[in-house]
C-alpha positions in Angstrom: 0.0 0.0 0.0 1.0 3.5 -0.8 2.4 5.9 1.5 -0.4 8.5 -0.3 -2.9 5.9 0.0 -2.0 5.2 3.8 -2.2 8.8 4.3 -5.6 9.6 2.3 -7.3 6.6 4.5 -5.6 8.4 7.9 -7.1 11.7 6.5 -10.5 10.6 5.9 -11.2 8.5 9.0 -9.2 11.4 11.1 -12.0 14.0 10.0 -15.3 12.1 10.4 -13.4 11.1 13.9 -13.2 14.9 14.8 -16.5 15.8 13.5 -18.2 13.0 15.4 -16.3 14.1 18.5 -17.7 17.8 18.1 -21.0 15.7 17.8 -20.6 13.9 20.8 -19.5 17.4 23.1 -22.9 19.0 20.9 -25.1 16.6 22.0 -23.8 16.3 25.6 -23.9 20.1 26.1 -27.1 19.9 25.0 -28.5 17.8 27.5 -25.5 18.1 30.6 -25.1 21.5 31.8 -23.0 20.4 34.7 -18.8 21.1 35.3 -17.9 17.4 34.8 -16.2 17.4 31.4 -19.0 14.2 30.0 -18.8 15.3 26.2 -15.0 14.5 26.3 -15.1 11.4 28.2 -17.9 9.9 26.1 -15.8 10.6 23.1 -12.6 8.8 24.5 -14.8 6.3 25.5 -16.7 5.2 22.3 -13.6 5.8 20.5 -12.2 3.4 22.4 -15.2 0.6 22.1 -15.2 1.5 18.2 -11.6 0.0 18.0 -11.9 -3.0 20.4 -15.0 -3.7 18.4 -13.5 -3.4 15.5 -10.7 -5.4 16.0 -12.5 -8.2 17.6 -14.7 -8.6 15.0 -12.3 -7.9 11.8 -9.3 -8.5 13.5 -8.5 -11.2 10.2 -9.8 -8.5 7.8 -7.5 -5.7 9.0 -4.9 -8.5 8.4 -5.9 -8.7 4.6 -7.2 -4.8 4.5 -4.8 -3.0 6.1 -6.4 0.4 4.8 -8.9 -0.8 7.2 -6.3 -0.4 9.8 -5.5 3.2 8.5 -8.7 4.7 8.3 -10.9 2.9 11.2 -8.2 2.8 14.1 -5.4 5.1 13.4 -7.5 7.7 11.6 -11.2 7.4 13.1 -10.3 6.7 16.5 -7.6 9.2 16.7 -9.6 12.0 15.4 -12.9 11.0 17.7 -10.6 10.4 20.9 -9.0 13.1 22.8 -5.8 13.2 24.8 -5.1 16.6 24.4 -8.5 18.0 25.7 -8.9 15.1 28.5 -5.8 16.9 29.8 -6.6 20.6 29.8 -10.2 19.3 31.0 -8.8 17.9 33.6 -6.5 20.7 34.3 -8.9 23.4 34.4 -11.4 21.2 37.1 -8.0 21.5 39.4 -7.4 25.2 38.7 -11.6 25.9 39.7 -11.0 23.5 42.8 -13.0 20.7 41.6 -10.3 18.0 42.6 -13.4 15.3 43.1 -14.3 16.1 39.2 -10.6 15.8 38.4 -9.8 12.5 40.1 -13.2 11.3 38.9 -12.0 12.4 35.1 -8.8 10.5 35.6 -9.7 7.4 37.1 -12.8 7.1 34.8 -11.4 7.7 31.8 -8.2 5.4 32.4 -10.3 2.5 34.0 -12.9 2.3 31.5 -11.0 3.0 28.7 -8.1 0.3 29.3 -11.3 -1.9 30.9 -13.1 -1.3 27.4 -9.9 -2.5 25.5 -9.1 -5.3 27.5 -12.3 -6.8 28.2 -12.7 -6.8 23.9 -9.6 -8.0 23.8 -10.4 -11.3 25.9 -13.6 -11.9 23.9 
């Protein structure tokens, strides 16, 4: 496979990941006015059940389709999860004094996430 081809497939799947992660913080937003930072951790977590999923279930097609690999995992999933905000979420609930919504965040996030993974994983 082409390194433009590779690169097209990381493109694609790393745009509809960030425009269904400012979906998900929409539709949170919409319905959770509170100071926990839910639109974030929803997105971190679904983006990490959409690759368990997918590679429990196609984990002998992303073997024979790698672009598969390129545009679902690395590109989707990257775009839709979010390191970067997770942190200055977190950062800003410690500079307002919400240490409970902080270590919440943390633990949460980390727990489920790596739960998610591994619990697909064993399947």
């Amino acid at each position: 496979m082409s390194t433009a081809v590779i690169g097209t497939m990381v493109f694609l799947g790393g745009g509809l990941g960030s425009l269904a992660r400012y979906g998900t913080s929409l539709i949170s937003l919409k319905y959770y006015k509170g100071e926990f930072p839910l639109g974030t951790l929803l997105a971190n977590l679904m983006a990490c059940l959409i690759l368990g999923v997918t590679v429990y279930i196609f984990k002998e097609k992303l073997i024979q389709n790698e672009w598969m690999k390129y545009l679902i995992l690395i590109g989707f999933c990257g775009g839709f999860s979010t390191f970067s905000t997770f942190s200055l979420d977190t950062l800003k609930l410690m500079q307002d004094q919400l240490y409970t919504y902080a270590i919440l965040n943390i633990g949460i996030s980390l727990i489920l996430g790596i739960g998610i993974i591994y619990i697909l994983s064993k399947v």
